[in-house]
C-alpha positions as YAML, in Angstrom:
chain: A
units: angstrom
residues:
- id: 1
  name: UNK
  ca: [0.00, 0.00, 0.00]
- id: 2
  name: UNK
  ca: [1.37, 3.55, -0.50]
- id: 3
  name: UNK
  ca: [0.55, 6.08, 1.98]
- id: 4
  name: UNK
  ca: [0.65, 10.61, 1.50]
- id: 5
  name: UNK
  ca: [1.66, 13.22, 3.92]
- id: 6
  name: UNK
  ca: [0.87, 16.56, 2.33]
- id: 7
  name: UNK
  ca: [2.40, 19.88, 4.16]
- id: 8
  name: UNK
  ca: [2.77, 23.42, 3.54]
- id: 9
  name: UNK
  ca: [-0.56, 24.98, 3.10]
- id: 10
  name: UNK
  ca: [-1.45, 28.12, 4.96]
- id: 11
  name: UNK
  ca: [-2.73, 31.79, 4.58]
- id: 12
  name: UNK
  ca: [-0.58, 33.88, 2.04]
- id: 13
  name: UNK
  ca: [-1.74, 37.30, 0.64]
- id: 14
  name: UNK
  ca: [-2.59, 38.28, -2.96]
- id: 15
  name: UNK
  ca: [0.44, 38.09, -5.65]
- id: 16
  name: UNK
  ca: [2.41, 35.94, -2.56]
- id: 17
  name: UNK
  ca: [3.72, 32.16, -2.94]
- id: 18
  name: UNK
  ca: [3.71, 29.31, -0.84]
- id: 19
  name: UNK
  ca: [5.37, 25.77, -2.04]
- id: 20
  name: UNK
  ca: [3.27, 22.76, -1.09]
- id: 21
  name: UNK
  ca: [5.12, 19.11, -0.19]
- id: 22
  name: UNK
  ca: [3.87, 15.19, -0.38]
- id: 23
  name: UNK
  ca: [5.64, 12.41, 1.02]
- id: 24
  name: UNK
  ca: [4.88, 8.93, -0.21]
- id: 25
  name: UNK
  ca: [5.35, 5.82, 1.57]
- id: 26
  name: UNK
  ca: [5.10, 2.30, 1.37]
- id: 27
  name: UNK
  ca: [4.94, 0.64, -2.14]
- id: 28
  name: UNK
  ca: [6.10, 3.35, -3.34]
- id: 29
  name: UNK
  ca: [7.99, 1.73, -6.73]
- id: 30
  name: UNK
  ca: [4.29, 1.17, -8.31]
- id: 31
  name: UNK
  ca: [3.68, 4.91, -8.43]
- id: 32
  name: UNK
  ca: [3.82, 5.94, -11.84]
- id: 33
  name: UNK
  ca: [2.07, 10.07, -12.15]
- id: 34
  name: UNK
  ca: [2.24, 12.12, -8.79]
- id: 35
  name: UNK
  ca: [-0.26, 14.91, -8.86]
- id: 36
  name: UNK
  ca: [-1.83, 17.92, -7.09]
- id: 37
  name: UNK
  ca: [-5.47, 18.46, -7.36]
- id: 38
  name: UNK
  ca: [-7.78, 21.18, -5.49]
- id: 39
  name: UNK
  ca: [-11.07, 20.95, -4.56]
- id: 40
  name: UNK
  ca: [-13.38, 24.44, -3.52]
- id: 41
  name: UNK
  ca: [-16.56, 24.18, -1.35]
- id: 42
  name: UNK
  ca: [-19.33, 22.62, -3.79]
- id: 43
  name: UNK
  ca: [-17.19, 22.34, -6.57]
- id: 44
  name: UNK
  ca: [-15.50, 19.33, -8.53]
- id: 45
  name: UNK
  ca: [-11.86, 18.45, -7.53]
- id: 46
  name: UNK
  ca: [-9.49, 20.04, -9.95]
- id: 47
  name: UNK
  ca: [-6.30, 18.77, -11.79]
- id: 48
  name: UNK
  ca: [-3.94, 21.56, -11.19]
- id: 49
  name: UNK
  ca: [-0.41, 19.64, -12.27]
- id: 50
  name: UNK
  ca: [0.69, 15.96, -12.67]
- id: 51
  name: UNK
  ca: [4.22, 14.42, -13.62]
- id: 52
  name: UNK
  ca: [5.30, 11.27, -14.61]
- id: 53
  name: UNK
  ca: [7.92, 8.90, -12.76]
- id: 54
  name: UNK
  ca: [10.42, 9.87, -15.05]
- id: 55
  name: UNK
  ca: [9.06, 13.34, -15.59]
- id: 56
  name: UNK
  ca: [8.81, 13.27, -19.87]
- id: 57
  name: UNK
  ca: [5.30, 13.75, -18.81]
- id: 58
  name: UNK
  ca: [3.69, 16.89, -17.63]
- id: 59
  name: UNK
  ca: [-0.07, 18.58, -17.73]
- id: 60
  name: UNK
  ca: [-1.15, 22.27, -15.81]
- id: 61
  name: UNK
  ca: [-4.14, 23.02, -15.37]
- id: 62
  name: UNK
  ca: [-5.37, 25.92, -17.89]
- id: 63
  name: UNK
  ca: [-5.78, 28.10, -14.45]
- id: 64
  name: UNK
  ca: [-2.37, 27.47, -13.50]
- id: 65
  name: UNK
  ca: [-0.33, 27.42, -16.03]
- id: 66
  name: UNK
  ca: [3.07, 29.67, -15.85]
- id: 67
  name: UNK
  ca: [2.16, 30.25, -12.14]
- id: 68
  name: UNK
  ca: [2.31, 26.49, -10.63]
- id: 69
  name: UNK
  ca: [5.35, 24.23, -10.87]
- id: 70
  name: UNK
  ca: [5.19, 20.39, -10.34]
- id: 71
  name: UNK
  ca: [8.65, 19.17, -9.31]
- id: 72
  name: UNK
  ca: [8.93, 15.27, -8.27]
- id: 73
  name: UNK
  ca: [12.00, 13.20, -6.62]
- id: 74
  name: UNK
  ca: [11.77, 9.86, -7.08]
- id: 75
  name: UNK
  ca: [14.77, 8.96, -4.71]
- id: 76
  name: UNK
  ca: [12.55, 10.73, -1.47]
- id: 77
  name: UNK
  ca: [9.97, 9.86, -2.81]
- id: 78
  name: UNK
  ca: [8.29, 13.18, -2.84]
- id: 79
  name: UNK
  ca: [6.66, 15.54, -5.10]
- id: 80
  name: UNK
  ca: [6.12, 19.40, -4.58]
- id: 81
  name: UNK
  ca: [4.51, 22.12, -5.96]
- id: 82
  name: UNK
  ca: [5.56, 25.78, -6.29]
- id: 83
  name: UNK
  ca: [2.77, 28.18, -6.35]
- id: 84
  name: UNK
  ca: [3.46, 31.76, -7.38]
- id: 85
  name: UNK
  ca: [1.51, 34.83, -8.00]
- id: 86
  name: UNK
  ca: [-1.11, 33.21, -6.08]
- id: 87
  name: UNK
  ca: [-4.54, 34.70, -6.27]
- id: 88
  name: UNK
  ca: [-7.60, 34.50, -3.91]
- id: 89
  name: UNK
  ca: [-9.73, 32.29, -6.46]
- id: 90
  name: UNK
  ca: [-6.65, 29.98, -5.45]
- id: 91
  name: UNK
  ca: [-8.12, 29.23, -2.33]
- id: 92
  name: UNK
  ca: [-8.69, 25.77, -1.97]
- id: 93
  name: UNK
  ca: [-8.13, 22.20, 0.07]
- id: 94
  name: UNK
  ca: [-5.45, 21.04, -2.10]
- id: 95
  name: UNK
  ca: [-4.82, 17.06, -2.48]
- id: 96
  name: UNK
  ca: [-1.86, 14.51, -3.59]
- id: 97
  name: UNK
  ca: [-2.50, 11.60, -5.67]
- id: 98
  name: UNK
  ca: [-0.45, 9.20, -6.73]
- id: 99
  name: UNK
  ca: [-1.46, 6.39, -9.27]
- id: 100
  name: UNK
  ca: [-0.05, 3.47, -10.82]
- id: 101
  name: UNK
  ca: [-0.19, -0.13, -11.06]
- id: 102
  name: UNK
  ca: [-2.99, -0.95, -8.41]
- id: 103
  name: UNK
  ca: [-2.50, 2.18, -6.79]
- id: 104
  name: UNK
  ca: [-4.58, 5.28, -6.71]
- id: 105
  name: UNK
  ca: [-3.78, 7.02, -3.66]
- id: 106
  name: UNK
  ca: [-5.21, 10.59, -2.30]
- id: 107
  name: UNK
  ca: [-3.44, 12.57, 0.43]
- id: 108
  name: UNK
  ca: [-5.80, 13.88, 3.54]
- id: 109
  name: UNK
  ca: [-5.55, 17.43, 2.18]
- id: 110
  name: UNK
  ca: [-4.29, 21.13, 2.56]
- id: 111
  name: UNK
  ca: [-5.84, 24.19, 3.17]
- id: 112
  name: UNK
  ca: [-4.30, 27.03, 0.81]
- id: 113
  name: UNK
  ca: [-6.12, 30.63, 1.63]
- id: 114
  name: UNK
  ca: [-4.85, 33.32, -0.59]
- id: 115
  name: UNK
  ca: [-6.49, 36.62, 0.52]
- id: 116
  name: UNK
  ca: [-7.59, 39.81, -1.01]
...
């Protein structure tokens, strides 16, 4: 079984950044695309960035795009996500996933509030 551990959420003003963290554990060799998804009261969870194992692969999210960056390390096991020029329509409980071979794995979530 794999196993996430999200961190660095938290309250950061207009135009400010904050760089979110998830630690995977466990089976971690049948993880194949680590990704960051957000979800905002009464809405659909979002797709915001994903990255293959070897990263050749990489998708934003049309909202994101030149703002977010999706970094992974496959030797900690970790994968991150750099979030500049945040705005307040950024606010959201942001998630980890990993997938792969019998795996599809969320993280317990993190609270990003961007204020006005």
């Amino acid at each position: 079984q794999v196993q996430l551990a999200e961190s660095g959420g938290g309250l950061v003003q207009t135009g400010g950044s904050l760089r979110l963290s998830c630690a995977a554990s466990g089976s971690t060799a049948s993880i194949n695309v680590m990704a960051w998804y957000r979800q905002c009261p009464g809405q659909q969870r979002e797709l915001i960035a994903s990255m293959s194992r070897g990263g050749s692969y990489t998708k934003y999210g049309d909202s994101v795009r030149g703002r977010f960056t999706i970094s992974r390390d496959n030797a900690k096991n970790t994968v991150d996500l750099q979030m500049n020029s945040l705005k307040p329509e950024d606010t959201a409980v942001y998630y980890c996933n990993a997938n792969g071979y019998s795996v599809n794995v969320w993280g317990q979530g993190t609270q990003v509030t961007v204020s006005s």
